[in-house]
N, C-alpha and C positions, 0 to 999 in steps of 0.2 A: 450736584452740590450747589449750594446759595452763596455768592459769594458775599463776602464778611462786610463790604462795605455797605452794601444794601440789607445785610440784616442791622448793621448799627446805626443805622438810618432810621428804617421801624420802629426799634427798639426805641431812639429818642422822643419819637412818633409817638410811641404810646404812653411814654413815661411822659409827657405832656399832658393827655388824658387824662391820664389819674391823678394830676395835677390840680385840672378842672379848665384845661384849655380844650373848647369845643371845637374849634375849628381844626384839630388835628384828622384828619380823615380816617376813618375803621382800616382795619385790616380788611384786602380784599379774600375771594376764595384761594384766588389763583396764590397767593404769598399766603394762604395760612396752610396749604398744601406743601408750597416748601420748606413751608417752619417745620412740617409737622418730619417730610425727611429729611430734614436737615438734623433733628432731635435737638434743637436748639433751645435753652431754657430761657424761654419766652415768659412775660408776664402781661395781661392783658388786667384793661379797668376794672373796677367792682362791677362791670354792666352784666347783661347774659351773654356778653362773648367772653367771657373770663376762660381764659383756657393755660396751662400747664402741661408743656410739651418735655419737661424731663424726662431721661429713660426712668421707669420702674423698678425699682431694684428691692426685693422681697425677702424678708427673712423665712427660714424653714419652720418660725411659728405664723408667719403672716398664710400660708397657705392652710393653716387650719381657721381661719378666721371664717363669720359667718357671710352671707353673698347680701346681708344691711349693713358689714361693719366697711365694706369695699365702694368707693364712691363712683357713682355711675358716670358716663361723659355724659354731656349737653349734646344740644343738636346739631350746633357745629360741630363737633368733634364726631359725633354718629353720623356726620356730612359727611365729613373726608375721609373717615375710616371707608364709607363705603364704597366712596369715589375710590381710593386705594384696593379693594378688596373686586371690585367690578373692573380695576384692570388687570390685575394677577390673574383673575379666572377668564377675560379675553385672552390673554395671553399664554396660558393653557389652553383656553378652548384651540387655541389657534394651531397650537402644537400637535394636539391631539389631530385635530383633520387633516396637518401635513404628515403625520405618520400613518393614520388610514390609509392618505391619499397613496404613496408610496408604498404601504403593504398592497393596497391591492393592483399598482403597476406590475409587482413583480410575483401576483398569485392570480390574479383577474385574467386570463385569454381574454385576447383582444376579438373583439365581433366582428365576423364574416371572413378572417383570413383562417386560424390556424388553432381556433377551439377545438375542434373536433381530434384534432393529431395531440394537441396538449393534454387533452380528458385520458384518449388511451394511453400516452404516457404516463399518466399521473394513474391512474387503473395499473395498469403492467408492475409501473415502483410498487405499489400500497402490496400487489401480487406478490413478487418477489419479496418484497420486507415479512409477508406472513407468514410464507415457506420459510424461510430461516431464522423465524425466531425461535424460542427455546423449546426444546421437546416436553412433553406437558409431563412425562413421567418423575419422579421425581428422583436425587442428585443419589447413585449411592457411596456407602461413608467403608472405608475399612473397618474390618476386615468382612465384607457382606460383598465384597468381587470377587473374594476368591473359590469360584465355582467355576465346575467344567462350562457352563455357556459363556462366562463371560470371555473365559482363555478362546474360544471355538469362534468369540465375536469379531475380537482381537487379530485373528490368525487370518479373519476375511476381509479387513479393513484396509484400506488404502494408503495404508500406514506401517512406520516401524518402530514407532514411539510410544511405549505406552500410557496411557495414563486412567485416573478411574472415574471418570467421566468424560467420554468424548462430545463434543459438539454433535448436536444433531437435530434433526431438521424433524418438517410437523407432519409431512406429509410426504408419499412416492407419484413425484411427476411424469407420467406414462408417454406424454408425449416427447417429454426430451431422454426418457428413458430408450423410447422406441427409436429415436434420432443419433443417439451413441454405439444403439445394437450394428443398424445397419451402416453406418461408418465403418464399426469393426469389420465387417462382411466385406465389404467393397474394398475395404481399402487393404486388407487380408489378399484380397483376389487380386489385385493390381501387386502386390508384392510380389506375387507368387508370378505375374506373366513378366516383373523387369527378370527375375531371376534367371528365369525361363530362356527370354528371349535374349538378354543381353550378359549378364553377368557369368552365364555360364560356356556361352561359348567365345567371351574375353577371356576367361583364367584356363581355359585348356588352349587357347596360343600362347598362352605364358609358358606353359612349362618347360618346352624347348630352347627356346632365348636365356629363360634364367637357367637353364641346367649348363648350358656353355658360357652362360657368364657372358653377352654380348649385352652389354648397357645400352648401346642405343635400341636395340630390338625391347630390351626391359624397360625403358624409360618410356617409348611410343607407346607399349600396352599398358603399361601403368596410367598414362594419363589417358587411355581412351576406356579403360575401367574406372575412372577416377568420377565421371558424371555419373553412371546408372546407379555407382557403388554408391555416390552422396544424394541422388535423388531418392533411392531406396533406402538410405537413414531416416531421411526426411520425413519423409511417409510413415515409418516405424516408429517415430519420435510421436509423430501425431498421433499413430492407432495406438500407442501405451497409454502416453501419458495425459493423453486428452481422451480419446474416446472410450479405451478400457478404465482406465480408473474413474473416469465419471461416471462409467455403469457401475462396477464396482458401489462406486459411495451413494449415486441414487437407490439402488436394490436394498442397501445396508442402511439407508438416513443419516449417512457421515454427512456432516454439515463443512467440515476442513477441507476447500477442497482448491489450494494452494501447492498443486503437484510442480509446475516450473511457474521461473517468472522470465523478464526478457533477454534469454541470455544471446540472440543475435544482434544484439548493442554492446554485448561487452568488450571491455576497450582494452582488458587484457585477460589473458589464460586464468587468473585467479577468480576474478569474477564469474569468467565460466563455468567453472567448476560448482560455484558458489549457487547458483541460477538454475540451470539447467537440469536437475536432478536433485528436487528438495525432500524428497522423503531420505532417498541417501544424505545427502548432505545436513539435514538433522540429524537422522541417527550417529553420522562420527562427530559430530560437535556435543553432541549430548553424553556419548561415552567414549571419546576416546580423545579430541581437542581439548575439551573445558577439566576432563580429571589429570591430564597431564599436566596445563598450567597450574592448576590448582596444588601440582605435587611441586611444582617445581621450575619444571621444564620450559625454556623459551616458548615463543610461539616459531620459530624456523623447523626447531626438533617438533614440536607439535604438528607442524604442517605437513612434514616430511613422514612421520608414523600415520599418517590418515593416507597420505599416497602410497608406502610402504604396503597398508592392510589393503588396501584397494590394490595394488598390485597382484598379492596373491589370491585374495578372491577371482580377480579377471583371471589371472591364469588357470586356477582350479576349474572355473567353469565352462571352460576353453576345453580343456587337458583330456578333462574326464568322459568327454564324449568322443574326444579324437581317438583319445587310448595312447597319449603323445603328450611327451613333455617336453618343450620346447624353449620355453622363455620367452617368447616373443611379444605377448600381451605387456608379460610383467617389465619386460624393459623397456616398453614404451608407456609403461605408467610410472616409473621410475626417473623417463625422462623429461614428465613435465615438472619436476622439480625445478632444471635450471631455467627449464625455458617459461616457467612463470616468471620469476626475475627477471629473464630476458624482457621477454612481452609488458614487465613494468617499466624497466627502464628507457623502453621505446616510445611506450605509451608518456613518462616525462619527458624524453626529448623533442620528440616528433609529431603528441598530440594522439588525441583518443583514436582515430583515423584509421593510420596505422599499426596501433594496438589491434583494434576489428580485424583488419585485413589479416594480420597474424594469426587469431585465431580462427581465422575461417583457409585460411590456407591449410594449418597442422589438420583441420577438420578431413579436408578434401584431399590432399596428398597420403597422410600418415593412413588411415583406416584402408586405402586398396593396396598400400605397400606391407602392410600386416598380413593383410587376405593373400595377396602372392606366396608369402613368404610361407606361412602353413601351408598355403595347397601344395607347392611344392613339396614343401617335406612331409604330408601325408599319402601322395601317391609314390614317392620314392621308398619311402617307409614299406609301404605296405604292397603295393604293386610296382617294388624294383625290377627283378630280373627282366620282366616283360615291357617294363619302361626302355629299359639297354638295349634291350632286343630290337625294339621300336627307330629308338636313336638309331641303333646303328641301319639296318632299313632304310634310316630317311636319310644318312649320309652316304649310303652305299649307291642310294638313288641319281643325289645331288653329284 
Protein backbone atom coordinates (compact mmCIF):
# COMPACT_ATOMS: atom_id res chain seq x y z
CA UNK A 1 0.00 0.00 0.00
CA UNK A 2 1.18 3.79 -0.89
CA UNK A 3 0.93 5.67 1.92
CA UNK A 4 -1.59 8.70 1.74
CA UNK A 5 0.85 11.32 2.56
CA UNK A 6 3.11 10.71 -0.50
CA UNK A 7 0.29 10.18 -2.65
CA UNK A 8 -1.10 13.76 -1.59
CA UNK A 9 2.07 15.13 -2.37
CA UNK A 10 1.98 13.83 -6.12
CA UNK A 11 -1.29 14.58 -6.44
CA UNK A 12 -0.32 18.51 -5.63
CA UNK A 13 2.53 17.76 -7.91
CA UNK A 14 0.55 17.21 -10.75
CA UNK A 15 -2.14 19.43 -10.21
CA UNK A 16 0.50 22.04 -10.49
CA UNK A 17 1.13 20.75 -14.14
CA UNK A 18 -1.90 21.18 -15.30
CA UNK A 19 -1.80 24.38 -14.04
CA UNK A 20 1.05 25.19 -16.31
CA UNK A 21 3.93 25.14 -13.60
CA UNK A 22 6.84 23.27 -15.37
CA UNK A 23 8.99 22.86 -12.98
CA UNK A 24 6.84 20.34 -11.27
CA UNK A 25 8.70 17.01 -11.94
CA UNK A 26 6.73 13.88 -14.04
CA UNK A 27 5.71 11.12 -12.28
CA UNK A 28 8.31 8.63 -12.00
CA UNK A 29 7.91 4.68 -13.11
CA UNK A 30 8.51 3.43 -9.87
CA UNK A 31 5.29 5.88 -8.29
CA UNK A 32 3.09 5.41 -11.30
CA UNK A 33 3.43 1.50 -10.41
CA UNK A 34 2.17 2.18 -7.01
CA UNK A 35 -0.51 4.56 -8.10
CA UNK A 36 -1.46 1.93 -10.48
CA UNK A 37 -1.89 -0.77 -7.04
CA UNK A 38 -2.75 1.56 -5.12
CA UNK A 39 -6.15 2.06 -7.58
CA UNK A 40 -5.91 5.47 -6.64
CA UNK A 41 -7.72 8.07 -8.81
CA UNK A 42 -5.10 9.78 -10.19
CA UNK A 43 -5.24 12.63 -12.74
CA UNK A 44 -2.33 13.37 -14.82
CA UNK A 45 -1.74 16.78 -17.40
CA UNK A 46 -3.17 16.84 -20.94
CA UNK A 47 0.43 15.51 -21.98
CA UNK A 48 1.05 11.73 -23.28
CA UNK A 49 1.36 10.66 -19.59
CA UNK A 50 -2.43 11.42 -19.10
CA UNK A 51 -3.34 8.31 -17.24
CA UNK A 52 -6.75 7.31 -15.10
CA UNK A 53 -6.23 4.75 -12.56
CA UNK A 54 -9.95 4.42 -11.31
CA UNK A 55 -11.29 0.87 -10.92
CA UNK A 56 -13.46 -0.01 -13.95
CA UNK A 57 -16.73 -0.55 -13.22
CA UNK A 58 -19.08 -1.90 -16.39
CA UNK A 59 -22.56 -1.99 -16.93
CA UNK A 60 -24.07 -5.45 -18.32
CA UNK A 61 -24.66 -3.32 -21.59
CA UNK A 62 -21.06 -2.03 -21.63
CA UNK A 63 -19.80 -5.63 -22.38
CA UNK A 64 -21.70 -5.82 -25.43
CA UNK A 65 -20.01 -2.81 -26.73
CA UNK A 66 -17.71 -2.89 -29.76
CA UNK A 67 -13.63 -3.42 -29.06
CA UNK A 68 -13.49 0.85 -31.10
CA UNK A 69 -16.02 1.95 -28.66
CA UNK A 70 -13.48 0.70 -25.42
CA UNK A 71 -10.33 3.16 -25.12
CA UNK A 72 -7.11 1.65 -25.29
CA UNK A 73 -4.27 2.38 -22.60
CA UNK A 74 -1.14 4.43 -23.76
CA UNK A 75 2.23 3.26 -23.34
CA UNK A 76 2.72 3.98 -19.99
CA UNK A 77 -0.08 2.15 -19.03
CA UNK A 78 0.81 -1.03 -21.52
CA UNK A 79 4.31 -0.27 -19.37
CA UNK A 80 3.31 -1.20 -16.08
CA UNK A 81 0.59 -3.40 -17.00
CA UNK A 82 3.32 -5.42 -18.29
CA UNK A 83 5.82 -4.89 -15.56
CA UNK A 84 2.76 -6.26 -13.39
CA UNK A 85 1.88 -9.16 -15.47
CA UNK A 86 5.92 -10.37 -15.85
CA UNK A 87 5.93 -10.51 -12.18
CA UNK A 88 2.64 -12.74 -11.62
CA UNK A 89 3.90 -15.05 -14.15
CA UNK A 90 7.68 -15.06 -12.26
CA UNK A 91 5.90 -15.81 -9.63
CA UNK A 92 4.18 -18.62 -10.93
CA UNK A 93 6.90 -19.78 -12.78
CA UNK A 94 8.61 -19.92 -9.55
CA UNK A 95 5.92 -21.97 -7.92
CA UNK A 96 5.64 -24.30 -10.63
CA UNK A 97 9.61 -25.44 -10.25
CA UNK A 98 9.18 -25.72 -6.47
CA UNK A 99 6.47 -28.08 -6.94
CA UNK A 100 8.29 -30.02 -9.80
CA UNK A 101 11.13 -29.78 -7.62
CA UNK A 102 9.41 -31.58 -4.79
CA UNK A 103 7.33 -34.13 -6.81
CA UNK A 104 10.30 -35.37 -8.12
CA UNK A 105 12.22 -35.57 -4.38
CA UNK A 106 9.44 -37.82 -3.42
CA UNK A 107 8.94 -39.92 -7.02
CA UNK A 108 12.67 -39.53 -8.50
CA UNK A 109 15.23 -42.62 -6.80
CA UNK A 110 18.09 -40.98 -5.91
CA UNK A 111 21.29 -42.15 -8.15
CA UNK A 112 23.63 -44.96 -7.18
CA UNK A 113 22.22 -45.84 -3.72
CA UNK A 114 18.61 -47.39 -3.94
CA UNK A 115 17.13 -47.12 -7.59
CA UNK A 116 17.16 -50.26 -8.35
CA UNK A 117 15.29 -51.76 -4.86
CA UNK A 118 12.70 -48.52 -5.59
CA UNK A 119 11.91 -49.76 -9.41
CA UNK A 120 11.05 -53.26 -8.10
CA UNK A 121 9.09 -52.02 -5.58
CA UNK A 122 7.27 -49.73 -7.52
CA UNK A 123 6.98 -52.98 -10.35
CA UNK A 124 5.69 -55.43 -7.36
CA UNK A 125 2.68 -52.30 -6.25
CA UNK A 126 1.72 -51.57 -10.21
CA UNK A 127 1.75 -55.87 -9.91
CA UNK A 128 -0.31 -56.37 -7.13
CA UNK A 129 -2.74 -53.21 -8.02
CA UNK A 130 -3.52 -55.18 -11.43
CA UNK A 131 -4.39 -58.56 -9.70
CA UNK A 132 -6.95 -57.06 -7.82
CA UNK A 133 -8.54 -54.88 -9.79
CA UNK A 134 -12.10 -55.47 -10.98
CA UNK A 135 -12.85 -58.84 -12.74
CA UNK A 136 -13.34 -57.95 -16.43
CA UNK A 137 -16.73 -59.91 -16.53
CA UNK A 138 -19.52 -58.11 -16.06
CA UNK A 139 -21.72 -57.27 -12.47
CA UNK A 140 -24.76 -59.68 -12.41
CA UNK A 141 -28.30 -58.01 -11.56
CA UNK A 142 -31.25 -60.21 -9.85
CA UNK A 143 -32.85 -62.26 -10.39
CA UNK A 144 -30.05 -63.80 -13.26
CA UNK A 145 -28.01 -65.47 -9.69
CA UNK A 146 -30.28 -67.56 -9.02
CA UNK A 147 -28.79 -70.72 -10.75
CA UNK A 148 -27.34 -73.79 -9.65
CA UNK A 149 -23.57 -72.47 -10.44
CA UNK A 150 -24.00 -69.59 -8.73
CA UNK A 151 -25.31 -71.43 -5.24
CA UNK A 152 -22.30 -74.17 -6.01
CA UNK A 153 -19.95 -70.88 -6.25
CA UNK A 154 -21.03 -69.61 -3.02
CA UNK A 155 -20.75 -72.99 -1.19
CA UNK A 156 -16.86 -72.78 -2.22
CA UNK A 157 -15.99 -69.41 -1.25
CA UNK A 158 -14.24 -68.28 1.72
CA UNK A 159 -17.20 -66.88 2.92
CA UNK A 160 -20.53 -67.05 4.76
CA UNK A 161 -22.10 -63.85 3.58
CA UNK A 162 -23.66 -63.86 0.69
CA UNK A 163 -24.02 -61.37 -1.78
CA UNK A 164 -24.49 -61.01 -5.74
CA UNK A 165 -21.47 -59.87 -6.69
CA UNK A 166 -18.42 -60.82 -4.96
CA UNK A 167 -15.07 -59.21 -5.31
CA UNK A 168 -12.72 -60.70 -7.39
CA UNK A 169 -9.61 -60.68 -8.79
CA UNK A 170 -8.19 -60.71 -12.80
CA UNK A 171 -6.16 -63.43 -12.67
CA UNK A 172 -4.96 -67.06 -10.55
CA UNK A 173 -1.27 -66.51 -9.12
CA UNK A 174 0.37 -70.13 -9.20
CA UNK A 175 3.12 -69.14 -7.44
CA UNK A 176 1.65 -68.01 -4.22
CA UNK A 177 -1.11 -70.47 -4.98
CA UNK A 178 1.75 -73.20 -4.98
CA UNK A 179 3.13 -71.44 -1.53
CA UNK A 180 -0.34 -72.00 0.52
CA UNK A 181 -0.66 -75.59 -0.96
CA UNK A 182 2.45 -76.61 0.61
CA UNK A 183 2.08 -74.59 4.06
CA UNK A 184 -1.11 -76.69 4.20
CA UNK A 185 1.18 -79.96 3.76
CA UNK A 186 3.73 -79.21 6.25
CA UNK A 187 2.10 -77.56 8.56
CA UNK A 188 -0.82 -80.60 8.39
CA UNK A 189 2.44 -82.84 9.26
CA UNK A 190 3.77 -80.98 12.19
CA UNK A 191 0.28 -81.03 13.76
CA UNK A 192 -0.05 -84.39 13.24
CA UNK A 193 3.80 -85.16 15.05
CA UNK A 194 2.88 -82.48 18.45
CA UNK A 195 -0.32 -84.80 18.61
CA UNK A 196 1.65 -87.55 18.28
CA UNK A 197 4.36 -87.05 20.41
CA UNK A 198 3.16 -84.73 23.09
CA UNK A 199 -0.47 -84.18 23.50
CA UNK A 200 -1.23 -87.68 23.66
CA UNK A 201 0.72 -89.31 25.89
CA UNK A 202 -0.05 -85.92 28.37
CA UNK A 203 -4.03 -86.65 28.31
CA UNK A 204 -3.63 -90.51 29.07
CA UNK A 205 -1.59 -89.25 32.64
CA UNK A 206 -4.62 -87.37 33.11
CA UNK A 207 -6.92 -89.81 33.54
CA UNK A 208 -5.87 -91.29 36.66
CA UNK A 209 -5.28 -88.03 38.73
CA UNK A 210 -8.58 -86.52 37.47
CA UNK A 211 -10.61 -89.70 38.15
CA UNK A 212 -9.39 -89.46 42.10
CA UNK A 213 -9.95 -86.03 41.92
CA UNK A 214 -6.03 -85.15 43.24
CA UNK A 215 -5.76 -81.33 42.07
CA UNK A 216 -2.37 -80.98 42.40
CA UNK A 217 -1.52 -84.24 40.12
CA UNK A 218 -4.58 -82.32 37.72
CA UNK A 219 -3.16 -78.93 37.98
CA UNK A 220 0.86 -80.27 37.14
CA UNK A 221 -0.61 -82.13 33.78
CA UNK A 222 -2.85 -79.53 32.95
CA UNK A 223 -0.15 -76.98 32.64
CA UNK A 224 2.36 -79.27 31.01
CA UNK A 225 -0.45 -79.90 28.34
CA UNK A 226 -1.13 -76.28 28.29
CA UNK A 227 2.21 -75.52 25.71
CA UNK A 228 1.89 -78.39 23.00
CA UNK A 229 -2.10 -77.90 23.34
CA UNK A 230 -1.46 -73.78 22.49
CA UNK A 231 1.47 -74.27 20.16
CA UNK A 232 -0.84 -76.82 18.24
CA UNK A 233 -3.68 -74.00 18.06
CA UNK A 234 -1.37 -71.75 16.83
CA UNK A 235 -0.37 -73.65 13.95
CA UNK A 236 -4.00 -74.68 13.16
CA UNK A 237 -5.03 -71.02 13.25
CA UNK A 238 -2.35 -70.38 10.71
CA UNK A 239 -2.99 -73.59 8.44
CA UNK A 240 -7.04 -72.33 8.35
CA UNK A 241 -7.21 -69.30 8.08
CA UNK A 242 -4.19 -68.05 6.26
CA UNK A 243 -2.96 -70.94 4.28
CA UNK A 244 -6.33 -72.84 3.41
CA UNK A 245 -8.48 -70.12 2.76
CA UNK A 246 -6.11 -68.30 0.73
CA UNK A 247 -5.96 -71.36 -1.38
CA UNK A 248 -9.39 -71.56 -1.26
CA UNK A 249 -10.03 -67.79 -2.57
CA UNK A 250 -6.86 -67.81 -5.00
CA UNK A 251 -8.37 -71.19 -6.98
CA UNK A 252 -12.01 -69.38 -6.84
CA UNK A 253 -10.70 -65.45 -7.64
CA UNK A 254 -12.13 -64.22 -4.33
CA UNK A 255 -10.63 -61.02 -4.14
CA UNK A 256 -12.11 -60.62 -0.06
CA UNK A 257 -9.56 -61.88 1.55
CA UNK A 258 -9.90 -60.26 5.09
CA UNK A 259 -10.16 -63.75 7.04
CA UNK A 260 -8.62 -62.24 10.68
CA UNK A 261 -7.14 -59.10 11.75
CA UNK A 262 -4.82 -58.62 14.92
CA UNK A 263 -6.41 -60.24 17.40
CA UNK A 264 -3.00 -60.82 19.59
CA UNK A 265 -3.24 -57.14 20.58
CA UNK A 266 -6.49 -57.20 21.74
CA UNK A 267 -6.85 -55.60 25.09
CA UNK A 268 -9.91 -57.43 26.04
CA UNK A 269 -12.00 -60.70 25.29
CA UNK A 270 -14.54 -58.51 23.19
CA UNK A 271 -12.19 -57.57 20.73
CA UNK A 272 -11.14 -61.05 20.45
CA UNK A 273 -13.84 -62.38 19.45
CA UNK A 274 -14.47 -59.34 17.26
CA UNK A 275 -10.77 -60.14 15.33
CA UNK A 276 -9.97 -63.41 15.18
CA UNK A 277 -12.55 -65.08 13.36
CA UNK A 278 -14.18 -62.69 10.71
CA UNK A 279 -16.06 -64.77 8.43
CA UNK A 280 -17.86 -65.99 11.81
CA UNK A 281 -18.06 -62.77 13.19
CA UNK A 282 -19.75 -61.24 9.92
CA UNK A 283 -22.19 -63.78 9.61
CA UNK A 284 -23.67 -63.15 13.37
CA UNK A 285 -23.67 -59.47 12.95
CA UNK A 286 -25.19 -59.65 9.78
CA UNK A 287 -28.16 -61.98 10.88
CA UNK A 288 -28.41 -62.24 14.12
CA UNK A 289 -26.66 -58.77 16.24
CA UNK A 290 -27.91 -56.11 13.70
CA UNK A 291 -31.79 -57.84 13.23
CA UNK A 292 -32.11 -58.08 16.96
CA UNK A 293 -31.19 -54.32 17.70
CA UNK A 294 -33.19 -53.47 14.82
CA UNK A 295 -36.23 -55.38 16.72
CA UNK A 296 -35.57 -53.96 19.73
CA UNK A 297 -33.29 -55.54 21.63
CA UNK A 298 -30.22 -53.94 23.72
CA UNK A 299 -26.94 -54.58 22.56
CA UNK A 300 -26.03 -56.93 26.10
CA UNK A 301 -29.17 -59.18 24.91
CA UNK A 302 -27.68 -59.05 21.50
CA UNK A 303 -24.20 -59.90 22.62
CA UNK A 304 -25.35 -62.63 24.80
CA UNK A 305 -27.75 -64.51 21.80
CA UNK A 306 -24.46 -64.54 19.36
CA UNK A 307 -22.52 -66.29 22.47
CA UNK A 308 -25.67 -68.34 23.23
CA UNK A 309 -25.87 -69.67 19.14
CA UNK A 310 -22.14 -70.13 19.25
CA UNK A 311 -22.55 -72.11 22.29
CA UNK A 312 -24.61 -74.56 20.85
CA UNK A 313 -23.02 -74.90 17.62
CA UNK A 314 -19.43 -75.69 19.49
CA UNK A 315 -21.20 -78.06 21.29
CA UNK A 316 -23.05 -79.80 18.50
CA UNK A 317 -19.82 -80.13 16.80
CA UNK A 318 -18.09 -81.48 19.54
CA UNK A 319 -21.07 -83.97 20.57
CA UNK A 320 -21.70 -85.59 17.38
CA UNK A 321 -18.50 -87.11 16.71
CA UNK A 322 -17.86 -88.05 20.47
CA UNK A 323 -21.44 -89.72 20.42
CA UNK A 324 -21.63 -87.60 24.04
CA UNK A 325 -23.33 -84.83 25.42
CA UNK A 326 -21.67 -83.14 27.68
CA UNK A 327 -21.72 -79.41 27.99
CA UNK A 328 -18.65 -78.60 28.40
CA UNK A 329 -17.80 -76.53 25.21
CA UNK A 330 -21.10 -74.79 25.66
CA UNK A 331 -20.49 -73.62 29.17
CA UNK A 332 -17.29 -72.32 28.46
CA UNK A 333 -18.80 -70.21 25.64
CA UNK A 334 -21.37 -69.13 27.91
CA UNK A 335 -18.81 -68.16 30.14
CA UNK A 336 -17.11 -65.49 28.17
CA UNK A 337 -20.07 -63.48 28.71
CA UNK A 338 -19.08 -62.17 32.20
CA UNK A 339 -15.70 -62.45 31.58
CA UNK A 340 -15.88 -60.05 28.51
CA UNK A 341 -16.99 -57.38 31.21
CA UNK A 342 -14.63 -58.63 33.32
CA UNK A 343 -11.52 -58.17 30.66
CA UNK A 344 -13.15 -54.58 30.03
CA UNK A 345 -13.30 -53.36 33.22
CA UNK A 346 -9.54 -54.42 33.72
CA UNK A 347 -8.58 -53.19 30.49
CA UNK A 348 -10.24 -49.36 32.23
CA UNK A 349 -8.62 -49.78 35.27
CA UNK A 350 -5.27 -51.18 34.70
CA UNK A 351 -4.67 -50.40 31.01
CA UNK A 352 -4.75 -52.40 27.61
CA UNK A 353 -1.76 -54.57 29.15
CA UNK A 354 -3.46 -56.41 31.19
CA UNK A 355 -6.53 -56.80 29.23
CA UNK A 356 -3.88 -58.84 26.60
CA UNK A 357 -2.55 -60.88 29.33
CA UNK A 358 -6.28 -61.94 30.18
CA UNK A 359 -6.94 -63.03 27.00
CA UNK A 360 -4.06 -64.91 26.39
CA UNK A 361 -4.13 -66.55 29.66
CA UNK A 362 -8.37 -67.77 29.21
CA UNK A 363 -6.38 -68.73 25.53
CA UNK A 364 -3.71 -71.15 27.24
CA UNK A 365 -5.47 -72.34 30.50
CA UNK A 366 -9.18 -72.86 29.35
CA UNK A 367 -8.76 -74.89 25.92
CA UNK A 368 -6.48 -78.05 27.76
CA UNK A 369 -8.78 -77.78 30.74
CA UNK A 370 -11.78 -78.64 28.20
CA UNK A 371 -9.67 -81.28 26.36
CA UNK A 372 -9.21 -83.10 29.99
CA UNK A 373 -12.37 -82.89 30.89
CA UNK A 374 -14.07 -84.79 27.61
CA UNK A 375 -11.17 -87.19 27.45
CA UNK A 376 -12.01 -88.17 30.68
CA UNK A 377 -15.60 -88.63 30.08
CA UNK A 378 -15.22 -90.36 26.73
CA UNK A 379 -13.04 -93.16 28.04
CA UNK A 380 -15.18 -93.54 31.04
CA UNK A 381 -18.23 -93.47 28.93
CA UNK A 382 -17.15 -95.82 26.75
CA UNK A 383 -14.30 -97.98 28.15
CA UNK A 384 -15.56 -97.99 31.79
CA UNK A 385 -15.51 -101.38 33.31
CA UNK A 386 -11.97 -101.85 31.85
CA UNK A 387 -10.99 -98.42 33.06
CA UNK A 388 -12.02 -99.79 37.09
CA UNK A 389 -10.49 -102.61 36.41
CA UNK A 390 -7.29 -100.74 35.54
CA UNK A 391 -7.64 -98.42 38.65
CA UNK A 392 -7.86 -100.84 40.75
CA UNK A 393 -4.58 -102.85 39.34
CA UNK A 394 -2.68 -99.73 39.84
CA UNK A 395 -3.86 -99.23 43.38
CA UNK A 396 -3.61 -102.91 44.31
CA UNK A 397 0.11 -102.34 42.92
CA UNK A 398 0.79 -99.03 44.82
Amino acid sequence: MIDSRNLGKRNRLWSRRENGDKSSPSPTKSELKRAFYARSPLKLSPSPLKLSLSPLKLSPTAEHKSEASVRRPNRTERHSIDENNNVEADLNHNEIVEEKKTTEIFTTPKKGRSSPRIRRLSQKASKRDSIFEAHPKRDVIYPDNLTFRDIYFFWFLPTLCYEVNFPRTRRIRTGFLVNRAVEVFVCSNICICIIQQYIVPSVAHILLPFYKMELSLVAERLLKLALPNHLLWLIIFYVFFHSFLNTSAEIMQFADRSFFRDWWNAPNLEVFWKTWNLPVHRWCVRHVYKPMLATGFSKSVAMSSVFLLSALLHEYLISVPLRMFHLGVALGMLAQIPLVHLSRCLEQKFGARIGNMMVWGSLIIGQPLIIMMYYHDYVIQNYGQQIESWIESETCQC
